[in-house]
N, CA, C and O atoms as CSV, one atom per row, in Angstrom:
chain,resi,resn,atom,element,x,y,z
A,1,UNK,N,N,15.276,-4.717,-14.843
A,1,UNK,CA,C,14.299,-4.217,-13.908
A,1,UNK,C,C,14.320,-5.023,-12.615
A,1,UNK,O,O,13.379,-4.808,-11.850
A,2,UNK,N,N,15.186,-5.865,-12.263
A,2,UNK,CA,C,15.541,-6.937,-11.099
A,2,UNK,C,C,15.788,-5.472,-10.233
A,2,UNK,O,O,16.355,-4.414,-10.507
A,3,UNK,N,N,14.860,-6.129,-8.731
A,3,UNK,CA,C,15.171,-5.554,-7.510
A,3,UNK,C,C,13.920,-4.511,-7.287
A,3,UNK,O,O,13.639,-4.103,-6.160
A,4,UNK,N,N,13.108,-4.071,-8.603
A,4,UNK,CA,C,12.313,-2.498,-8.481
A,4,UNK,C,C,11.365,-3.386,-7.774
A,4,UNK,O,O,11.058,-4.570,-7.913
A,5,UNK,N,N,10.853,-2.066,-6.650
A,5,UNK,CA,C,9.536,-2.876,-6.220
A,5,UNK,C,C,8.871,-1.275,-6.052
A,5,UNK,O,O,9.570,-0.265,-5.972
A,6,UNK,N,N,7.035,-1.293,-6.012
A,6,UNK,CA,C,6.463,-0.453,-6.124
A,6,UNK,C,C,6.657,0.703,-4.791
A,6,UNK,O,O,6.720,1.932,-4.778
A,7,UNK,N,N,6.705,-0.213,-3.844
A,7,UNK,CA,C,6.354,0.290,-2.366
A,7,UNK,C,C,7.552,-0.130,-1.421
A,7,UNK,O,O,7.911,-1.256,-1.764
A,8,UNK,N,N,8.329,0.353,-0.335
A,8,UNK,CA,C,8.512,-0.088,0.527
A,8,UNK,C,C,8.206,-0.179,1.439
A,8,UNK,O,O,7.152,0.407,1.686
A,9,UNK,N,N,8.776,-0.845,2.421
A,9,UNK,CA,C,7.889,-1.517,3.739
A,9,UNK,C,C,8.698,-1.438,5.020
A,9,UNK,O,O,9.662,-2.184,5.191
A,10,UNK,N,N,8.182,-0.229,6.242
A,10,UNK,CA,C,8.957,-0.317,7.274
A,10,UNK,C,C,9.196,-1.161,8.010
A,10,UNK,O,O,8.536,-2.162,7.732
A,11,UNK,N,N,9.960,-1.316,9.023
A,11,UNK,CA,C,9.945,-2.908,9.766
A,11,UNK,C,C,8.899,-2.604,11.390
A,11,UNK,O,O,9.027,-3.317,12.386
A,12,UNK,N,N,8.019,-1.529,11.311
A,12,UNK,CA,C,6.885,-1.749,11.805
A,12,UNK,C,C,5.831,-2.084,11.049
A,12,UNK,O,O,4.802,-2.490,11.588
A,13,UNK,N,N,5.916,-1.987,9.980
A,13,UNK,CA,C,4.776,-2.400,9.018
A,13,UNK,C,C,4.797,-3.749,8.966
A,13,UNK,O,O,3.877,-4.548,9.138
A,14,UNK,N,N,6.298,-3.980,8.629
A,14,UNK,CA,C,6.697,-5.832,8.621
A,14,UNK,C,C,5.715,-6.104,9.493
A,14,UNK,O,O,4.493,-6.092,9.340
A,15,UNK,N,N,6.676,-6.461,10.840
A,15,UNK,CA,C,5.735,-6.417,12.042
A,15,UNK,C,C,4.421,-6.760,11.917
A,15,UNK,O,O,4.033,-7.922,12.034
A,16,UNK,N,N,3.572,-5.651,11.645
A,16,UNK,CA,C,2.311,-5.677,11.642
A,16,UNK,C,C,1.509,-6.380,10.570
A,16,UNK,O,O,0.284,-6.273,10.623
A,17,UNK,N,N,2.001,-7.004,9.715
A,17,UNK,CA,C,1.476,-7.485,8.659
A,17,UNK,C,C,1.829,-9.025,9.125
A,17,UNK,O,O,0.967,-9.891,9.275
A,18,UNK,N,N,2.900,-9.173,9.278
A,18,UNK,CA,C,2.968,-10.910,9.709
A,18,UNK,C,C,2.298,-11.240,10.689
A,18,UNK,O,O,1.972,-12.419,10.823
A,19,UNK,N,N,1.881,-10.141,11.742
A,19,UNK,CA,C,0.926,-10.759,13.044
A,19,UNK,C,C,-0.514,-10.285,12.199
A,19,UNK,O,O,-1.349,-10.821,12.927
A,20,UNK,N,N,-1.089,-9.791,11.403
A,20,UNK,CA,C,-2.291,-9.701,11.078
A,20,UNK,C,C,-2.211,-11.465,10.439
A,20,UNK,O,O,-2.865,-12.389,10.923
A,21,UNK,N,N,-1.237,-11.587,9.255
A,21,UNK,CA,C,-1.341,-12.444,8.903
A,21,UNK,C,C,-1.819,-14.157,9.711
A,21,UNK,O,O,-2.710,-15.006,9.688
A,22,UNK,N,N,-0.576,-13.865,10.323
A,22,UNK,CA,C,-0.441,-14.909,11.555
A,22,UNK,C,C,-1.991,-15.247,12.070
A,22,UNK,O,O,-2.635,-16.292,11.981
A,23,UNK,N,N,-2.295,-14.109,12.573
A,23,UNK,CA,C,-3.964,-14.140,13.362
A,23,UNK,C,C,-5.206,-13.902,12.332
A,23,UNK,O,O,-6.172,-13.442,12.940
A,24,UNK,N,N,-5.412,-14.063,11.144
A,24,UNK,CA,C,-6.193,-13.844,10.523
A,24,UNK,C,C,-7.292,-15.262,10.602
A,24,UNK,O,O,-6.946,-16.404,10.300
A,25,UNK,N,N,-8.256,-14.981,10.939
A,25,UNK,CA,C,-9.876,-16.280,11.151
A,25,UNK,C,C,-9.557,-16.949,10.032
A,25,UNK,O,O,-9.496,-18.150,10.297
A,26,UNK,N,N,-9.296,-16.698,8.760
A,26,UNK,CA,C,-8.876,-17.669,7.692
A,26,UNK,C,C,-7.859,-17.421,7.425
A,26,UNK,O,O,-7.360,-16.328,7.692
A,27,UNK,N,N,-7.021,-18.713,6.589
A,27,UNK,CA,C,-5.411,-18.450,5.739
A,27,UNK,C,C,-5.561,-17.212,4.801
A,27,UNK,O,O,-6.440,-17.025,3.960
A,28,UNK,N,N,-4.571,-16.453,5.112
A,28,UNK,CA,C,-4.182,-15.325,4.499
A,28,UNK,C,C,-2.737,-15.487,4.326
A,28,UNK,O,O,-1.937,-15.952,5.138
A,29,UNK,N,N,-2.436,-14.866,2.702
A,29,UNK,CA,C,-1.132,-15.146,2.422
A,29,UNK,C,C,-0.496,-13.726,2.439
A,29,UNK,O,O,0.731,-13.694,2.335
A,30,UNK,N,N,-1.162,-12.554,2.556
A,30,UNK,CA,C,-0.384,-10.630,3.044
A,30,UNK,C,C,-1.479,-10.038,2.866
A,30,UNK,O,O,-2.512,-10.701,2.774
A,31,UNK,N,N,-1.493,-8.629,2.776
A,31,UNK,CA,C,-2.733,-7.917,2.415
A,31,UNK,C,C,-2.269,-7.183,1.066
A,31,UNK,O,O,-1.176,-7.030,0.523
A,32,UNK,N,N,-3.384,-6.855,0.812
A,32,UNK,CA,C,-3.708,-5.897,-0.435
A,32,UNK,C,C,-3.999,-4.777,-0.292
A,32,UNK,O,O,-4.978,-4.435,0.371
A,33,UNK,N,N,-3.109,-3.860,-0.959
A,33,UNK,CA,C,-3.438,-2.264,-0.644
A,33,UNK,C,C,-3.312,-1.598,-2.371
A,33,UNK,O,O,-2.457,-1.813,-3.231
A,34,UNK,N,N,-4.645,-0.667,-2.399
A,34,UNK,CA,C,-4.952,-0.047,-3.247
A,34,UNK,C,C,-5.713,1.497,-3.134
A,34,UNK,O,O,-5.897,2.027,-2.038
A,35,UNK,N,N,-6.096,2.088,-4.334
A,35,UNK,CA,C,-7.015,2.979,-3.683
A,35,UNK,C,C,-8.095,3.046,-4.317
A,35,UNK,O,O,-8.106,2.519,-5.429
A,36,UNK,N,N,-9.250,3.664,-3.853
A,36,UNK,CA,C,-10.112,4.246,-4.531
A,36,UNK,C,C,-10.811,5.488,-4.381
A,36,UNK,O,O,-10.507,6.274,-3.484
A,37,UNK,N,N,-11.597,5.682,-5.086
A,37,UNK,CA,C,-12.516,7.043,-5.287
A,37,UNK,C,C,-13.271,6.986,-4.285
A,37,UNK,O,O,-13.969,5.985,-4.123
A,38,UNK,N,N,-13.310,8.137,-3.305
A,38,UNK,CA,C,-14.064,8.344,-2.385
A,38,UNK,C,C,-13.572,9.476,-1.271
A,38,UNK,O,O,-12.344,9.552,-1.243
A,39,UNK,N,N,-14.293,10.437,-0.281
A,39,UNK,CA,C,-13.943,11.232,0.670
A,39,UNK,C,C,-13.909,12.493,0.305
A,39,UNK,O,O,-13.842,12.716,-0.903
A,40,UNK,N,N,-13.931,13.147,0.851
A,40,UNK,CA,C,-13.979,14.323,0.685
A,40,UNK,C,C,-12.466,15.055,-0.179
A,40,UNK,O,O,-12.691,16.170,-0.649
A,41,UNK,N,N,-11.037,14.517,-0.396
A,41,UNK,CA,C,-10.246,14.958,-1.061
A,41,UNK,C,C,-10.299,14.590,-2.245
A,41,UNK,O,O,-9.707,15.226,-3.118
A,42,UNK,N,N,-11.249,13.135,-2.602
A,42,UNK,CA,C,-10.880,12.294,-3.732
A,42,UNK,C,C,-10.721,10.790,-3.910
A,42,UNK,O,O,-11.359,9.974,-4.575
A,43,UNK,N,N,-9.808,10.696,-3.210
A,43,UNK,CA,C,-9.749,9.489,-2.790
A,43,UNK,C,C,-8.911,8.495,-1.730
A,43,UNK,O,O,-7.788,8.877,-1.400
A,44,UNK,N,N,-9.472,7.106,-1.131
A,44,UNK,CA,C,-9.036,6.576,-0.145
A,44,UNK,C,C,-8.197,5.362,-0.353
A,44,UNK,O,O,-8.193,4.437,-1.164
A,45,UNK,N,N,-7.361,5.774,0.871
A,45,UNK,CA,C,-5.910,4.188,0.394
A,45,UNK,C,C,-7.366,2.615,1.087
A,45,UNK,O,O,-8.178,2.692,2.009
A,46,UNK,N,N,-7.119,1.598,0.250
A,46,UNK,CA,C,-7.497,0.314,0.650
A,46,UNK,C,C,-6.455,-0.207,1.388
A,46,UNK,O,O,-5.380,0.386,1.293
A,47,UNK,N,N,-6.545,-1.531,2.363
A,47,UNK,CA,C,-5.811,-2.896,2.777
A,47,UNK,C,C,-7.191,-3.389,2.988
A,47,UNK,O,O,-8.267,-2.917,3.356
A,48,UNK,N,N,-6.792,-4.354,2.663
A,48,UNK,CA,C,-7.626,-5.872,2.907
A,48,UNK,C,C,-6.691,-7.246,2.810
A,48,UNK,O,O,-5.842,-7.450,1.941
A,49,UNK,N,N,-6.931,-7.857,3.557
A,49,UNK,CA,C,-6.830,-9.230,3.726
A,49,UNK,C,C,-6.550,-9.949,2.378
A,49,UNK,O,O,-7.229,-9.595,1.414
A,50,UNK,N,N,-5.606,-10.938,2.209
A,50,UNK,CA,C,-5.319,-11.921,0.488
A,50,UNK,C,C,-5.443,-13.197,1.142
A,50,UNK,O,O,-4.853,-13.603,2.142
A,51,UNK,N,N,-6.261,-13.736,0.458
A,51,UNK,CA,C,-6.156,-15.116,0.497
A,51,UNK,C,C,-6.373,-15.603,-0.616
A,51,UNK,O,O,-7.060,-16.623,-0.665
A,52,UNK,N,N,-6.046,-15.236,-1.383
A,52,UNK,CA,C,-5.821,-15.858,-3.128
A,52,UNK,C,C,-5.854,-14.552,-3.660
A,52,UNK,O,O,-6.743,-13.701,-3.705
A,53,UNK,N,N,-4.189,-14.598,-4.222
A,53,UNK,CA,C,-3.441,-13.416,-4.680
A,53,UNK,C,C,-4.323,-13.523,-6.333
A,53,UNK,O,O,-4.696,-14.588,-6.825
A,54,UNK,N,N,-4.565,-11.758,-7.154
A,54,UNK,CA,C,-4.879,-11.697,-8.133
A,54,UNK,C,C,-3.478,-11.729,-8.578
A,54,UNK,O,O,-2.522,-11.109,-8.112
A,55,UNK,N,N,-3.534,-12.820,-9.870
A,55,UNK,CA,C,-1.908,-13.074,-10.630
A,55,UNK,C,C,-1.612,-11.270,-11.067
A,55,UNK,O,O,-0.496,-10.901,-10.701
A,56,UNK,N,N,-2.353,-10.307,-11.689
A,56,UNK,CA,C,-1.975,-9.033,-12.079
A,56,UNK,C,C,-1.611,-7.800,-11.146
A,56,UNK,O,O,-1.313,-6.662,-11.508
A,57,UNK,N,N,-1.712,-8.324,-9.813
A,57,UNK,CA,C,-0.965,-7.558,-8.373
A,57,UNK,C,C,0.169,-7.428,-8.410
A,57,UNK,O,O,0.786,-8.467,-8.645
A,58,UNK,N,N,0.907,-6.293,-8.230
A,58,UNK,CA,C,2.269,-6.489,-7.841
A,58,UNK,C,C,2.730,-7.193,-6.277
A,58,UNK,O,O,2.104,-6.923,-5.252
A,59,UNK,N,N,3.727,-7.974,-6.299
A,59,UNK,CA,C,3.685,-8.186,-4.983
A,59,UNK,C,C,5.198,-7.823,-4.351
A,59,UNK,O,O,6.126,-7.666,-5.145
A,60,UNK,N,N,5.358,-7.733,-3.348
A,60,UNK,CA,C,6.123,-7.145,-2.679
A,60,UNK,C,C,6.646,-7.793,-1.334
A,60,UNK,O,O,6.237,-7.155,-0.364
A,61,UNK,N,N,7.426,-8.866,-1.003
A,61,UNK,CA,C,7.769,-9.305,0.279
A,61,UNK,C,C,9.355,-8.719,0.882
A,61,UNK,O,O,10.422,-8.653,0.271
A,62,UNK,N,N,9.125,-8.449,1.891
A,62,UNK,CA,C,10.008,-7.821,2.992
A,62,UNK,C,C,10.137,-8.852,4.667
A,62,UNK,O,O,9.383,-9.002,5.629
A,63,UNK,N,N,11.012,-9.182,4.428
A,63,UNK,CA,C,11.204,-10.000,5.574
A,63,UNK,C,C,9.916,-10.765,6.057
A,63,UNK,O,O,9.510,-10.798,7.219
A,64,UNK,N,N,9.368,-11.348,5.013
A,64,UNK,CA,C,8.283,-12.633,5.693
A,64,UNK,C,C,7.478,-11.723,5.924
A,64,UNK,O,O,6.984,-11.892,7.039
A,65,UNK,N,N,6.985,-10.569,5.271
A,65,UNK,CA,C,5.887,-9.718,5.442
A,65,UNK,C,C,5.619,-9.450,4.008
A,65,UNK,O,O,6.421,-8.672,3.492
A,66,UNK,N,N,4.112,-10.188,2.784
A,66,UNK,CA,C,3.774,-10.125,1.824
A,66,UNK,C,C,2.786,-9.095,1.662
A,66,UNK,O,O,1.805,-9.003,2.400
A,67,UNK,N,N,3.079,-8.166,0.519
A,67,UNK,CA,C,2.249,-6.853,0.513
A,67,UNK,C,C,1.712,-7.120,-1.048
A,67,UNK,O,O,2.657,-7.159,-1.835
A,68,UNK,N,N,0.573,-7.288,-1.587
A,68,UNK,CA,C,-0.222,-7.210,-2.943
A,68,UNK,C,C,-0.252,-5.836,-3.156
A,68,UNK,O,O,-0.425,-4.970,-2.298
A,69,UNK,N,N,-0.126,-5.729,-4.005
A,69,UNK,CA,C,-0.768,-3.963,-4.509
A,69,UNK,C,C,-1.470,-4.235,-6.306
A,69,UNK,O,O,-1.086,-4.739,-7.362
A,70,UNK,N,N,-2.772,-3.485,-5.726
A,70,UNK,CA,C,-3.558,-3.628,-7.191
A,70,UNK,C,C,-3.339,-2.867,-8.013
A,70,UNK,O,O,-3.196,-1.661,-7.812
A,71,UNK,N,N,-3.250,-3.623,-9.472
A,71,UNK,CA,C,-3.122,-3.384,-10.384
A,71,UNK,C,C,-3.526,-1.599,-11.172
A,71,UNK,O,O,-2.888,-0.925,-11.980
A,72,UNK,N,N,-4.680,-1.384,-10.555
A,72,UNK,CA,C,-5.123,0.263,-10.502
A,72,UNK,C,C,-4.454,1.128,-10.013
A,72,UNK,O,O,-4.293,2.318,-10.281
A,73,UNK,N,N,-3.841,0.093,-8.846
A,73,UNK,CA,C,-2.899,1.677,-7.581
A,73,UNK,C,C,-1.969,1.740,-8.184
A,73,UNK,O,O,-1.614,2.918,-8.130
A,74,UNK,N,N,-1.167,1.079,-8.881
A,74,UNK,CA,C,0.607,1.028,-8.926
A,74,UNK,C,C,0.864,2.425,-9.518
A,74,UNK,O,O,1.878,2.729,-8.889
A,75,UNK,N,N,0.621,3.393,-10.262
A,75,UNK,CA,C,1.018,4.368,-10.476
A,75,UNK,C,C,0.669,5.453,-9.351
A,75,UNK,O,O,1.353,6.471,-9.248
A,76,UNK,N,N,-0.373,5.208,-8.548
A,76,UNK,CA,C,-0.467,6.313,-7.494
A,76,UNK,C,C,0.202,5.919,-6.330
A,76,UNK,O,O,0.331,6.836,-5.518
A,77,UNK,N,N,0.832,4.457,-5.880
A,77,UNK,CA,C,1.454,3.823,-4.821
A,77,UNK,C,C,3.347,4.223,-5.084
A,77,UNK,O,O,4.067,4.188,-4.086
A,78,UNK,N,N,3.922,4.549,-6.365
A,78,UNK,CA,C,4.620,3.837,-6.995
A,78,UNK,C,C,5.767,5.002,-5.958
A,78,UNK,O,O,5.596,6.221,-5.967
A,79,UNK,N,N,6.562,4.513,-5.375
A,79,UNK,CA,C,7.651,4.994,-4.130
A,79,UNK,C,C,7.103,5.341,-3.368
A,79,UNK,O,O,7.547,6.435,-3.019
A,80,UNK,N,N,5.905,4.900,-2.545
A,80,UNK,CA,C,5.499,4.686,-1.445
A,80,UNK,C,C,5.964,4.142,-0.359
A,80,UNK,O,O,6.098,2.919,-0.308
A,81,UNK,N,N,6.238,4.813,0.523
A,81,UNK,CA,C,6.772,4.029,1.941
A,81,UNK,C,C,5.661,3.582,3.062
A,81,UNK,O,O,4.955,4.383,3.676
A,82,UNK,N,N,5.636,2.207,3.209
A,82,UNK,CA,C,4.303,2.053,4.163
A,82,UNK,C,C,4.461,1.471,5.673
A,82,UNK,O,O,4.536,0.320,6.105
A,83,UNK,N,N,4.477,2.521,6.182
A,83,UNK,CA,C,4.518,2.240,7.848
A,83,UNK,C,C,3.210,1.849,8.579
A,83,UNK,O,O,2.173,1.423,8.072
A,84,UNK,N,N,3.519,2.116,10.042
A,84,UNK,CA,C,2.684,1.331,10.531
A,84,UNK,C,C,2.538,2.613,11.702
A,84,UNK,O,O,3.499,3.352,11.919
A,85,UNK,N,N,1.658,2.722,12.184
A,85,UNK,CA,C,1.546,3.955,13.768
A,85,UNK,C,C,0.416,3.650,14.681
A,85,UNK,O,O,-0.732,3.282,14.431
A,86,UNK,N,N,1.080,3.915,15.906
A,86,UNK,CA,C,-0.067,3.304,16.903
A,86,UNK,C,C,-0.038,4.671,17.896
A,86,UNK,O,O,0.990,5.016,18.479
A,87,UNK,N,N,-1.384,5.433,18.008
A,87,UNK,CA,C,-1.093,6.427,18.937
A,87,UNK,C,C,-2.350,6.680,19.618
A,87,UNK,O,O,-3.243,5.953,19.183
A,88,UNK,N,N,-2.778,7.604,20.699
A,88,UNK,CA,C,-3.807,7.899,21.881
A,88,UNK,C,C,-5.048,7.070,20.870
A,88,UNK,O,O,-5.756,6.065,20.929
A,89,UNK,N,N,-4.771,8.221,19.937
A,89,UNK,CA,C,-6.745,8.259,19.064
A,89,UNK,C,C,-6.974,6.977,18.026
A,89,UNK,O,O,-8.005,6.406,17.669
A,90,UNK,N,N,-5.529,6.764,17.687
A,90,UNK,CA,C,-5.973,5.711,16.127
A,90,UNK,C,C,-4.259,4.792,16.117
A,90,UNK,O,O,-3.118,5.086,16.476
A,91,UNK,N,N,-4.832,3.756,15.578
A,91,UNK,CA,C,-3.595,3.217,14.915
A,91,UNK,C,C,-4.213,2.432,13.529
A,91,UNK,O,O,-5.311,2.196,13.026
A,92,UNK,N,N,-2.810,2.196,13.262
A,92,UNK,CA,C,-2.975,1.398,11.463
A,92,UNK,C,C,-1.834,2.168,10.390
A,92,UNK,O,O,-0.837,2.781,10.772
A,93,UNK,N,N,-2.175,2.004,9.228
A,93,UNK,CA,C,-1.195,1.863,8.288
A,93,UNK,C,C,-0.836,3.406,8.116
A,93,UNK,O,O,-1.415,4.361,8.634
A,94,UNK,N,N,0.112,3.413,7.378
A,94,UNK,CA,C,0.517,4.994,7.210
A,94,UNK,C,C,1.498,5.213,5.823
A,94,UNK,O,O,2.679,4.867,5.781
A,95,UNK,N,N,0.832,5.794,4.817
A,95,UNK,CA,C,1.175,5.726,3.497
A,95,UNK,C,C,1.906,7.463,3.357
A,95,UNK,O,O,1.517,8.627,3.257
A,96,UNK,N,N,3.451,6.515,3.444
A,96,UNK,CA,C,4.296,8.215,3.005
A,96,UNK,C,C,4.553,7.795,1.591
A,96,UNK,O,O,5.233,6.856,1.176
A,97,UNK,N,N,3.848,8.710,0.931
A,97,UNK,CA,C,3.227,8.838,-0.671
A,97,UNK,C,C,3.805,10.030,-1.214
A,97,UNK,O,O,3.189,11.042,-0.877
A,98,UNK,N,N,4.956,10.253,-2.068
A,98,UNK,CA,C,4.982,11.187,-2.996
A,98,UNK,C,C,4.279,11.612,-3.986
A,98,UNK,O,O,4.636,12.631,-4.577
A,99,UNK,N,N,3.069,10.872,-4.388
A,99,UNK,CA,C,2.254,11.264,-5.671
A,99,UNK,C,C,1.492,11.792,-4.678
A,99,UNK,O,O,0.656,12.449,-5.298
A,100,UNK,N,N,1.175,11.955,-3.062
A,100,UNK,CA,C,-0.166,12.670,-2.301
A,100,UNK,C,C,0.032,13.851,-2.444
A,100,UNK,O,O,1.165,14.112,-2.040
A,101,UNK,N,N,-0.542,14.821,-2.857
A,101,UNK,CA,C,-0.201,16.272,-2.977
A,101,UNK,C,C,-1.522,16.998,-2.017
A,101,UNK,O,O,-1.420,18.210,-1.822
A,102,UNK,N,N,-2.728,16.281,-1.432
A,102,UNK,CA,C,-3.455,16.618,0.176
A,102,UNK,C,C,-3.880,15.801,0.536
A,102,UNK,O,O,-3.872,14.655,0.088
A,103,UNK,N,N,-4.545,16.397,1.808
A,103,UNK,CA,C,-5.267,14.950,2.415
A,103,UNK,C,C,-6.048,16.407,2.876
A,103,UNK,O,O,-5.770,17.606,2.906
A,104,UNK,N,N,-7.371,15.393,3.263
A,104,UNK,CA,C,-8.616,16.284,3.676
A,104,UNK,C,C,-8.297,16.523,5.544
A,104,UNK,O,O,-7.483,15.814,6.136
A,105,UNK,N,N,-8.866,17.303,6.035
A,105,UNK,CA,C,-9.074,17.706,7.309
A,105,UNK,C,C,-8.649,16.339,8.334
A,105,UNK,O,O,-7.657,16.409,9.060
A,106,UNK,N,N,-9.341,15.364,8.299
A,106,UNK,CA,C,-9.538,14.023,9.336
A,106,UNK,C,C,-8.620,13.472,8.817
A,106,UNK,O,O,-7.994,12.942,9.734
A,107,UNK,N,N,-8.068,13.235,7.735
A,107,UNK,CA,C,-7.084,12.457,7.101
A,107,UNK,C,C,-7.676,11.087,6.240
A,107,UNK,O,O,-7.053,10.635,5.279
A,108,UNK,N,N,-8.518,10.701,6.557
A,108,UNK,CA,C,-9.907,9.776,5.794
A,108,UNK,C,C,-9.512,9.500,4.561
A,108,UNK,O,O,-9.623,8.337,4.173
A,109,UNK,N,N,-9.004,10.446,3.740
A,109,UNK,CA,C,-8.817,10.700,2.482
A,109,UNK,C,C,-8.180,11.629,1.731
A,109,UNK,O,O,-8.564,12.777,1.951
A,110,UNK,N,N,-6.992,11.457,0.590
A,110,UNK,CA,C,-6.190,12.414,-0.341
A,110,UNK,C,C,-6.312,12.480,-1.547
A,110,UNK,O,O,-6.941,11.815,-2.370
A,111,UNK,N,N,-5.489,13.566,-1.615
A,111,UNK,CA,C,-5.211,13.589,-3.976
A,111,UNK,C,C,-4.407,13.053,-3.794
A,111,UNK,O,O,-3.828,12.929,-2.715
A,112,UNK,N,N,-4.049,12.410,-5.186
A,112,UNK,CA,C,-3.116,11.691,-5.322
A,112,UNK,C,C,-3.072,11.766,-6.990
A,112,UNK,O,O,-4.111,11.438,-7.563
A,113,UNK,N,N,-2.038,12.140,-7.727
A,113,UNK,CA,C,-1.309,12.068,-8.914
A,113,UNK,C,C,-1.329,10.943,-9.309
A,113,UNK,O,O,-1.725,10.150,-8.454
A,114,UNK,N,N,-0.984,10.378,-10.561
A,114,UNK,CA,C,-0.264,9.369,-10.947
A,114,UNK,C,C,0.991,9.723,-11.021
A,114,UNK,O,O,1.280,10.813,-11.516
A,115,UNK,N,N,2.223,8.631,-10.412
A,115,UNK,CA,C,4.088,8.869,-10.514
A,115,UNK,C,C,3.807,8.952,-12.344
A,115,UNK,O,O,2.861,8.641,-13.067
A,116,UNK,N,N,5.199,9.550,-12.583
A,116,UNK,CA,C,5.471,9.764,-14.056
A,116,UNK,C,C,6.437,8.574,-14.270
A,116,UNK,O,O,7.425,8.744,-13.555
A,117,UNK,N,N,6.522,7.342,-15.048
A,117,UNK,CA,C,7.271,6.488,-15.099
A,117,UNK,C,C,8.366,7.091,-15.683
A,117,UNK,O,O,8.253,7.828,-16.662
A,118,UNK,N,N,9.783,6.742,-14.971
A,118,UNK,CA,C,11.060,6.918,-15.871
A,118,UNK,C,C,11.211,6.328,-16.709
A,118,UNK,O,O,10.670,5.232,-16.563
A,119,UNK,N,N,12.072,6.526,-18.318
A,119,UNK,CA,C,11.906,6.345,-19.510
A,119,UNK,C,C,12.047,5.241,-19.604
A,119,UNK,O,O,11.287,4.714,-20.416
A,120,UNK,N,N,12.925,4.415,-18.957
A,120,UNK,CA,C,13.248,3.035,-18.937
A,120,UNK,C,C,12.005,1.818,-18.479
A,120,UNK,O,O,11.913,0.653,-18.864
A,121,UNK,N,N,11.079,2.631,-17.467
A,121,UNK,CA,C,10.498,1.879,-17.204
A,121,UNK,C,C,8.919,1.966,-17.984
A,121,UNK,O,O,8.052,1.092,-18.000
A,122,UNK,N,N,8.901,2.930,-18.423
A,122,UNK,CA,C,8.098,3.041,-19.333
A,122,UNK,C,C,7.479,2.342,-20.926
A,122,UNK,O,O,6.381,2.301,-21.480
A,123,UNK,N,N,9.125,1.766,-21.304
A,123,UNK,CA,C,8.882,1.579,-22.121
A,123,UNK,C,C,8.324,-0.114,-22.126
A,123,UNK,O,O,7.481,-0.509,-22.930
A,124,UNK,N,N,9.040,-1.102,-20.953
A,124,UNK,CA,C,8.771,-2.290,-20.837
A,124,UNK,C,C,7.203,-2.242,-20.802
A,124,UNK,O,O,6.556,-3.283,-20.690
């Protein structure tokens, strides 16, 4: 299982995660992204700030850019690509998610599946 990681990470995301890091009011070691229940589709992607990683996170580093992902998300994160977008109205993170099957009107919030683990990885 050497090399699998839950999520990947664009190199604007990089980017943006080592200068959050960098500038964060306290030591922060990456952020944490998860989801939860909430919005009008169901539910909403988390990031927040790590400064003391939960040991049961997956973690994920990409060029000096550390990404946590909680233990709850990993089946709804699981081949996630996570960019970064800056435009007129909004900027911030941007989760290209194969388990998202909608997102509500504003974008606020989606469905999201659980991935089906392949057999191999299933069984570990």
């Amino acid at each position: 299982m050497a090399g699998f990681q839950v999520i990947t990470l664009t190199d604007v995301a990089e980017n943006r995660i080592r200068d959050v890091v960098a500038n964060a009011k306290d030591e922060a070691l990456g952020i944490r992204i998860g989801v939860k229940n909430g919005g009008c589709a169901g539910m909403e992607y988390t990031v927040d700030l790590v400064s003391e990683p939960d040991p049961k996170d997956d973690m994920v580093e990409s060029n000096g850019a550390t990404v946590y992902v909680a233990p709850d998300a990993v089946l709804f994160l699981l081949g996630t690509e996570l960019g970064y977008e800056v435009t007129k109205l909004r900027s911030g993170f941007v989760f290209n998610n194969p388990n998202q099957t909608s997102a509500c009107g504003c974008g606020e919030s989606v469905t999201l599946v659980p991935a089906e683990l392949p057999k191999e990885l299933a069984t570990h």
